[in-house]
N, C-alpha and C positions, 0 to 999 in steps of 0.2 A: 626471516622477517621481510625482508626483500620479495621473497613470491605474494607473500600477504599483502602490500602494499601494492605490487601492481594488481593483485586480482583484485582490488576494494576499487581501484581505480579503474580498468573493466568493467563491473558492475556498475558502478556510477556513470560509466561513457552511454554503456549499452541501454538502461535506464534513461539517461538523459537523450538517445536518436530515436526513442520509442516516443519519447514527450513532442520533440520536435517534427518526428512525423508525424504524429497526431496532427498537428498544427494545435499542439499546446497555447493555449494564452491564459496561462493564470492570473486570478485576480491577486493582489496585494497580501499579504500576511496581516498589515496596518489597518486590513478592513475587518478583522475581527474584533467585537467592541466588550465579546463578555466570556470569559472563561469557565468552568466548574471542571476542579480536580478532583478526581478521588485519591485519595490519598490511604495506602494502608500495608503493610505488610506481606509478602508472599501467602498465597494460602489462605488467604483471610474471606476470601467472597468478593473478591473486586471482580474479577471478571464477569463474574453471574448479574452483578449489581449495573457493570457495565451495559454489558447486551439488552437488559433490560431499559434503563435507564436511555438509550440509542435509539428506543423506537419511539419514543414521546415526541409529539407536535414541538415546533420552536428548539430542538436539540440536533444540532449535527455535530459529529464525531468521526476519527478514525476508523480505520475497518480494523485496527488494533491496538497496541502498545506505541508509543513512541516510539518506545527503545532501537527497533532497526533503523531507523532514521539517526539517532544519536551516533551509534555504531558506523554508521555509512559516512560521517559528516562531522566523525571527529579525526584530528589530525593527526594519526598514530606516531608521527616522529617527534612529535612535540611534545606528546602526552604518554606517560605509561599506564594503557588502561586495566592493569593489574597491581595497580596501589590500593584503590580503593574504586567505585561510583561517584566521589564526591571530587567537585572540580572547583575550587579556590576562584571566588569570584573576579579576583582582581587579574586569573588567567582564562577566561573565556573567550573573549577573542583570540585569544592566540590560538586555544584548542581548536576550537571549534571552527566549519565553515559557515557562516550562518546563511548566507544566497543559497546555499543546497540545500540546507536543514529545511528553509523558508519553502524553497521549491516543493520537498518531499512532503513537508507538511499539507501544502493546498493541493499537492495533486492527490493525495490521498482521503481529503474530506469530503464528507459523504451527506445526505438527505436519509431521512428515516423510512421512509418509502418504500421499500423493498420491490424490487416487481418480480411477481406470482406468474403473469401470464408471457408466455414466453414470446409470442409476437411483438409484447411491449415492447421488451428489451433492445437497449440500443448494442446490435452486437459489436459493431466496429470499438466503440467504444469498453464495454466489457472483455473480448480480446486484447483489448490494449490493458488494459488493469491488472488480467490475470499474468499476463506475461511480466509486466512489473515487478507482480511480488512475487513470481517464480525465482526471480534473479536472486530475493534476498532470502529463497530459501535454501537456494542448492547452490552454495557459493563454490561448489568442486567441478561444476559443470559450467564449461565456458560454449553457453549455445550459441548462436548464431539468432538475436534477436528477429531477421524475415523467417529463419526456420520456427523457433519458436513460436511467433504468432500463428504461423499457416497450419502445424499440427493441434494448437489450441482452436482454431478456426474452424479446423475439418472436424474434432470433436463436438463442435459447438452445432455446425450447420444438421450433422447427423441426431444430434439429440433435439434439436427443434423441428426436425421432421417427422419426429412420433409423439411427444412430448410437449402437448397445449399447454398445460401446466409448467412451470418450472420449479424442481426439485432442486435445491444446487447441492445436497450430498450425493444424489442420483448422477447430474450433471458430470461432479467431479472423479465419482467412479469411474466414468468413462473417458476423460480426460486423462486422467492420470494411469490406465490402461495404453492408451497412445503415447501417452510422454515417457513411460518406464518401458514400452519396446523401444523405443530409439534409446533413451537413458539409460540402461537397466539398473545402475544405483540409486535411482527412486524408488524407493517405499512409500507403499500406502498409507503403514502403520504409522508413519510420522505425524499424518495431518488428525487432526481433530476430530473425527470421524469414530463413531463406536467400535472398537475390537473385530465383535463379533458382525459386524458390517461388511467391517473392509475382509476380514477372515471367509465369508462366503463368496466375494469379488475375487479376491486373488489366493484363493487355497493351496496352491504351490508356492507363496510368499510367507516367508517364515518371520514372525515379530522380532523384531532389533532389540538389543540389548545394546548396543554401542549408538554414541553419535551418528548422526546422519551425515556427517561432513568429517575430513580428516584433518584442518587444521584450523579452521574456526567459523563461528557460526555469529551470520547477522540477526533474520529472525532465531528465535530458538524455538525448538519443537515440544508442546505439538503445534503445528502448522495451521493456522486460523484458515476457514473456507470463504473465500469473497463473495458477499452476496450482490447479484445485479440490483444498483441502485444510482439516481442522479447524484453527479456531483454537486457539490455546493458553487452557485454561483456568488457574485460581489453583493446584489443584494441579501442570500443567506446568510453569506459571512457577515452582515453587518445589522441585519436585525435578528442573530439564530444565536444560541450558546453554545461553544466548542466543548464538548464532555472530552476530555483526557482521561487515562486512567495505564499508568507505566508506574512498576513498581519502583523502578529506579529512580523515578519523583522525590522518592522522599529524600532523596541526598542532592537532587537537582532542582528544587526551584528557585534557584538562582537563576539558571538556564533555564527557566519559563518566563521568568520576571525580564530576564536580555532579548527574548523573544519576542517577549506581547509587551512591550513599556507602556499602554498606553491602555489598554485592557483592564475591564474588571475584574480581577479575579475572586471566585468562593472557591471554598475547599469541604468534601465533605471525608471527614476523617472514619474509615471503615475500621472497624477493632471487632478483636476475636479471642476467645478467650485464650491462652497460650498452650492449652492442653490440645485440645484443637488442632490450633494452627499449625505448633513444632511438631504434631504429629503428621498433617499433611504435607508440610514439609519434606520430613521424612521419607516419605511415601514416594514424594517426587525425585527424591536423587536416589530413588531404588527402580525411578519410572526412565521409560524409553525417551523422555522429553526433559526440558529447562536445561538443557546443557547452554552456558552461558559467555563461561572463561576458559580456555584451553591456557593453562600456564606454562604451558614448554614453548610457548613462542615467546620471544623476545622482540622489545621493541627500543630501537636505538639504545642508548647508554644505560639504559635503566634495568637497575638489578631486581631483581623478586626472587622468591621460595618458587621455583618453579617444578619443584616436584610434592606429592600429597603424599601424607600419612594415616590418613584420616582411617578410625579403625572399624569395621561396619561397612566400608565403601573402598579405601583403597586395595585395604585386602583383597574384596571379593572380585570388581573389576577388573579387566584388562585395560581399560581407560580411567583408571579411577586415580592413579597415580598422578594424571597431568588436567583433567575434566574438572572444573567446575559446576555448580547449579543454580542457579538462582541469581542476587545480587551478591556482590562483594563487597563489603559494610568494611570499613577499618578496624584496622587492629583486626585483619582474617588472618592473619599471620601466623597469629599465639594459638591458631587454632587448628593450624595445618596437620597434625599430629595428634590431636584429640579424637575422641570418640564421637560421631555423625550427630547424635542427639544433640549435644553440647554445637555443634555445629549449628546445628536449626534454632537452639535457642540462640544462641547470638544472632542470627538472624531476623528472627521475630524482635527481638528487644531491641537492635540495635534499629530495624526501620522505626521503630515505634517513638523511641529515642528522639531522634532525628526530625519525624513529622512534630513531637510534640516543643521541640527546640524553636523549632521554625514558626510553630504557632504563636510561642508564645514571642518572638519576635513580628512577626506580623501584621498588617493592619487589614489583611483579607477576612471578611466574614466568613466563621466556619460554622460546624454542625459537626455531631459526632453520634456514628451511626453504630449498635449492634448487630453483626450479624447473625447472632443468635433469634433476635429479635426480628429476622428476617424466614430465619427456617423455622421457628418457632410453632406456627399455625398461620392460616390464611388469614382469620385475623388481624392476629400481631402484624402479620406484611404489609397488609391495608394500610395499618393505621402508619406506620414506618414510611411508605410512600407517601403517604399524603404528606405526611410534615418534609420528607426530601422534597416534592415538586412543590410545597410552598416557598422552603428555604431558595429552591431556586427561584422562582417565581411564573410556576407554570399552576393555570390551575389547580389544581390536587383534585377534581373530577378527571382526569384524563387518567387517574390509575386505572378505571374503569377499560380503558384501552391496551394493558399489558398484558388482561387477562392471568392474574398473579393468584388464580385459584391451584393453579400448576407451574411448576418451575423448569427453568429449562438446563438441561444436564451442557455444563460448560467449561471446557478446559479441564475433565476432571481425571484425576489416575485411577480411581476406583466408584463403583457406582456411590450415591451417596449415602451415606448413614450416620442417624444422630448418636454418639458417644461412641463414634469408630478408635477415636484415642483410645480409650480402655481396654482394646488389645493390648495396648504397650504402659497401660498403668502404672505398673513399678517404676519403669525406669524413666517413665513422666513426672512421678511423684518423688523423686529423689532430686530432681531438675530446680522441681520449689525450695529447696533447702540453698537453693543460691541465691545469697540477698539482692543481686542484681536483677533474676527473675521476678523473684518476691516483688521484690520494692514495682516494679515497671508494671508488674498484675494490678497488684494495688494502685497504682497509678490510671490504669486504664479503666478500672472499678468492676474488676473482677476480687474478688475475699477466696482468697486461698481457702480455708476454712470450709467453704462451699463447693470445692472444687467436682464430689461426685457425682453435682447434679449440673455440670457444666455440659451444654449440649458438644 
């Protein structure tokens, strides 16, 4: 426990003298005046909905999840982050540090902007970014923040000298070719990048089956790629909408509400049918990514289940015994010993649960979006954005700017495919015989009954 805390504090230090040399000056957290959450269960299409959603006029966002920030800037002696995600509002302050959270927040928001041309680019700046969130990806390597920037720096100078254009999965190819000779426990295969991509880049590099880290991870993999973009200055922040989107929201907005007190927030509730979803789930704690909770670490006084049973996944692992995925919904307990299905389904119901808990305490205007009704046809997606950027209140001609005749392949374990669940049919359709699934399908207005025409 003890090595863990001082490396979380390391990272934080080394993070924080990258800020400060910048000559950091953040604007205020207090200047952001309008929120939009997505809010939706693992697996459900929030990511895809994100990135999307990201590149609209009037919308600035993270270059990710919250979550590593949560992680980095909660107070592990105080809190045991293997109870549950869900933090008792009357103890937030004590958990949590909120002047880092706040920090971590604004230096990580961004302009929709993207830049394409690579002389645009401000490099001093994007060296500085990439090195940031190199920290919270490889929490086992304790680099040396001036080495880190300079080998990011030399890959950088080298690819804009051939490279008019900027590519950033081209870019990081070669990035991360420099950072894995000096590292060599980096893996390609971690980040975001297709398979068969990073498989012709580093051919001697064999795909992981295990954690990318040995005893706990702040981002979790796959590793999101930083696109060169402006940050949000105080006038963004205050006339622009922050899009969020961490699945762990659904047990935290509390700790949005201590955040933003003063903000507006909407939420747009993303749902998926559960055949779907607990199937891509699935999928995901079979995948080299979303490792989340390593439960053989202990954290001060507090007890847990810190070893897995789970049958489908501890068996087959060598890390499966102590590895998490995903979030940790309460009452993960009763489940530690169950079969991996039943796993995913208490994960789908219980974020679902949760969001729908919250709504109906609430006074934030929401919306509730199908994703089906997103992969549906181009169409359906049309019409589905226009009513998202009205509910926000951005045009709904600026869909016209997403270019959503094609979708973009995001965070995904397997390429996409509509009724990919029905691989595992049977043992999906035995799932519905639990009135707690049932009941929460029916709730999100999916009719079991129709289940074989569920995308």
């Amino acid at each position: 426990m003890n090595e863990i805390l001082q490396a979380v504090d390391r990272i934080k230090n080394a993070r924080r003298s990258i800020l400060r040399e910048k000559g950091w000056k953040s604007p205020s957290i207090a200047d952001i005046r309008r929120i939009m959450v997505i809010n939706s269960s693992s697996r459900s299409g929030s990511s895809l909905l994100y990135s999307l959603l990201s590149r609209l006029p009037g919308i600035i966002s993270l270059t990710g999840e919250a979550s590593p920030f949560y992680k980095l800037n909660i107070r592990l002696g105080r809190f045991n982050p293997h109870s549950s995600e869900r933090v008792a509002t009357e103890l937030l302050d004590e958990v949590f540090d909120f002047d880092g959270l706040a920090e971590d927040f604004i230096s990580d928001i961004y302009l929709p902007q993207q830049q394409t041309v690579t002389a645009e680019i401000n490099a001093e700046t994007y060296i500085c970014d990439l090195a940031l969130r190199f920290l919270l990806q490889w929490t086992d390597i304790e680099a040396d923040a001036d080495e880190l920037q300079s080998l990011i720096k030399s890959a950088f100078t080298d690819y804009a000298a051939t490279n008019p254009a900027f590519c950033t999965e081209e870019f990081y190819l070669l990035m991360l070719e420099r950072l894995s000779a000096r590292w060599p426990q980096i893996n390609p295969f971690y980040y975001d990048i297709g398979t068969d991509r990073v498989a012709l880049a580093f051919p001697s590099v064999e795909i992981p089956t295990t954690p990318p880290v040995s005893s706990f991870t702040i981002e979790e993999p796959p590793f999101i790629l930083l696109n060169p973009a402006p940050h949000a200055d105080r006038e963004a922040l205050q006339s622009s909408t922050l899009l969020l989107k961490s699945t762990v929201d659904c047990y935290r907005m509390n700790l949005l509400d201590r955040l933003f007190p003063e903000a507006e927030k909407r939420i747009i509730h993303l749902v998926r049918n559960p055949a779907a979803t607990i199937n891509g789930i699935f999928d995901g704690w079979h995948h080299r990514g979303f490792f989340s909770h390593n439960l053989g670490s202990c954290f001060g006084n507090h007890g847990h289940i810190n070893r897995l049973k789970i049958k489908g996944y501890s068996d087959i692992y060598p890390h499966g015994n102590v590895w998490w995925n995903f979030d940790l919904p309460p009452g993960w307990e009763e489940y530690a010993d169950r079969e991996l299905i039943e796993v995913c389904a208490l994960q789908w119901r219980s974020a679902n649960a949760e969001i729908l808990d919250n709504l109906a305490g609430s006074s934030s205007s929401s919306c509730t979006i199908r994703f089906e009704d997103i992969i549906r046809s181009v169409e359906s997606r049309k019409e589905q954005f226009a009513a998202m950027l009205n509910f926000i209140g951005i045009d709904p001609q600026e869909t016209v700017s997403l270019g959503l005749e094609s979708l973009p392949i995001v965070q995904s374990t397997l390429p996409p495919q509509l009724y990919r669940w029905k691989k595992r049919k049977d043992l999906i359709k035995r799932l519905m015989d639990d009135p707690q699934i049932s009941s929460m399908s029916e709730k999100l207005g999916y009719n079991i009954a129709t289940m074989d025409g569920w995308l």
